[in-house]
C-alpha positions as CSV (number, residue, x, y, z in Angstrom):
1,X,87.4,120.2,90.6
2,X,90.2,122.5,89.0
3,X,92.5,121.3,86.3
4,X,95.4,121.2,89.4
5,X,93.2,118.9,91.5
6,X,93.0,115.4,90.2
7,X,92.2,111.5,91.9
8,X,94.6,108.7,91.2
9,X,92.4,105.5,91.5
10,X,93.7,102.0,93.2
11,X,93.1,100.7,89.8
12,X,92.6,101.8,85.8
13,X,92.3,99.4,83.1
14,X,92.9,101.3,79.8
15,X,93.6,100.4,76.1
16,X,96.6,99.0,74.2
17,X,97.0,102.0,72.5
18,X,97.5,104.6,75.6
19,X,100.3,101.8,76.8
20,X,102.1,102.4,73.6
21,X,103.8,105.9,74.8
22,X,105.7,104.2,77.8
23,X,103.7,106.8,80.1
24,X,103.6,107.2,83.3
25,X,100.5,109.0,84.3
26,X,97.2,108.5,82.3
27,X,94.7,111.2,81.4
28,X,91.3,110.7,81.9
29,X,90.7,109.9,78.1
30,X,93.0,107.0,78.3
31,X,91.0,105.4,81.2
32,X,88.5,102.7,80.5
33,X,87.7,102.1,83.9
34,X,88.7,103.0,87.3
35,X,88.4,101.1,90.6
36,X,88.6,103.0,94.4
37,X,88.7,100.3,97.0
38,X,86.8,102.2,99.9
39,X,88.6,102.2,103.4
40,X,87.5,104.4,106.6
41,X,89.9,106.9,105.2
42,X,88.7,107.4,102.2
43,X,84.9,106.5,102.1
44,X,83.6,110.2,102.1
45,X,85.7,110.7,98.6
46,X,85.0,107.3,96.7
47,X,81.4,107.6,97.8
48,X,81.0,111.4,96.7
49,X,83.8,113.3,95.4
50,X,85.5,110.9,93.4
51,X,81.7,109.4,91.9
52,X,80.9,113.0,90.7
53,X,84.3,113.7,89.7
54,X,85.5,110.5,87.6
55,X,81.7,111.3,85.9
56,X,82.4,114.9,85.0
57,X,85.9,113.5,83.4
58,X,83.9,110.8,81.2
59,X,85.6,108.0,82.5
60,X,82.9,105.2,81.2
61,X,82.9,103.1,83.8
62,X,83.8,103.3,87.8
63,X,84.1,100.4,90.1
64,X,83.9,101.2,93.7
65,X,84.6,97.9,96.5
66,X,83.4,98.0,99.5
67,X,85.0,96.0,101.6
68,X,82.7,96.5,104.9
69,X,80.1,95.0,102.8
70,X,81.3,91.9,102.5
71,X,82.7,93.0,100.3
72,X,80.0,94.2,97.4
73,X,80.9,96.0,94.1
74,X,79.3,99.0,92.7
75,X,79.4,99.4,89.3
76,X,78.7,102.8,87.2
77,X,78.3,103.6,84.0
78,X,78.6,107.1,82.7
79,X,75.1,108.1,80.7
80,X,75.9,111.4,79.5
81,X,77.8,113.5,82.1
82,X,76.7,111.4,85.1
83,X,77.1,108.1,86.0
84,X,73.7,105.8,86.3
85,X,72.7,104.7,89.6
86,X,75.0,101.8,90.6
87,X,74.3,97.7,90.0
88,X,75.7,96.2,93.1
89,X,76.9,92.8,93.4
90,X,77.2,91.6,96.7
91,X,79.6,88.7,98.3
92,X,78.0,85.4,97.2
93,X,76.5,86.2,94.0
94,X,78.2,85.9,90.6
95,X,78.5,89.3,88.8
96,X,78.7,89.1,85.4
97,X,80.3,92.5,83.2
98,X,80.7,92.9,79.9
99,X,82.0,97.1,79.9
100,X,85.0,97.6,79.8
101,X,85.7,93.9,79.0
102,X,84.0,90.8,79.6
103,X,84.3,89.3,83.4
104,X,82.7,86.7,85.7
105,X,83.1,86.7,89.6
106,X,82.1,86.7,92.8
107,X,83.2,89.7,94.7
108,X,83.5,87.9,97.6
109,X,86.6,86.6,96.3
110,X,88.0,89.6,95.8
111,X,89.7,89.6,99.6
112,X,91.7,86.5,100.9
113,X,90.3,86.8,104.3
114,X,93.3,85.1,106.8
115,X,92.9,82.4,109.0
């Protein structure tokens, strides 16, 4: 990845303190945690690209949903300059997270399915 090329995820949670400027674009310093919801579009980049990239930018902590999965929630945190292998929670089951903040939920929830 060159410094022209960059991701924007479907989701960041950063601190207080990178809000304080009024910005409108965050650098990957400023990001506590970035989600990618995976689509057919875009599974080939949140599953590779994006993994090894959001890694080699120290971003602590990626979230990536997969919706065909029920959906299921990948979680990785960075160890160095790559991320662990995932935890995945999947539809059903309670997923309890503590990095970057502390959360309880199914992911199963995380789609109103219609109808």
């Amino acid at each position: 990845m060159s410094d022209k090329d960059f991701y924007i995820p479907d989701l960041v949670v950063v601190s207080a303190e990178s809000m304080e400027d009024d910005k409108l674009m965050f650098v990957p310093d400023d990001l506590l945690l970035a989600v990618e919801v995976v689509s057919p579009s875009t599974q080939a980049r949140d599953r590779g690209f994006k993994t090894e990239a959001y890694a080699a930018a120290g971003i602590p902590v990626y979230w990536r949903i997969e919706l065909s999965e029920g959906p299921a929630l990948y979680v990785y945190r960075l160890d160095g300059h790559a991320y662990e292998p995932p935890v995945v929670h999947k539809a059903g089951e309670l997923a309890t997270l503590s990095t970057p903040f502390e959360v309880s939920f199914d992911p199963g929830e995380l789609v109103k399915r219609r109808g």
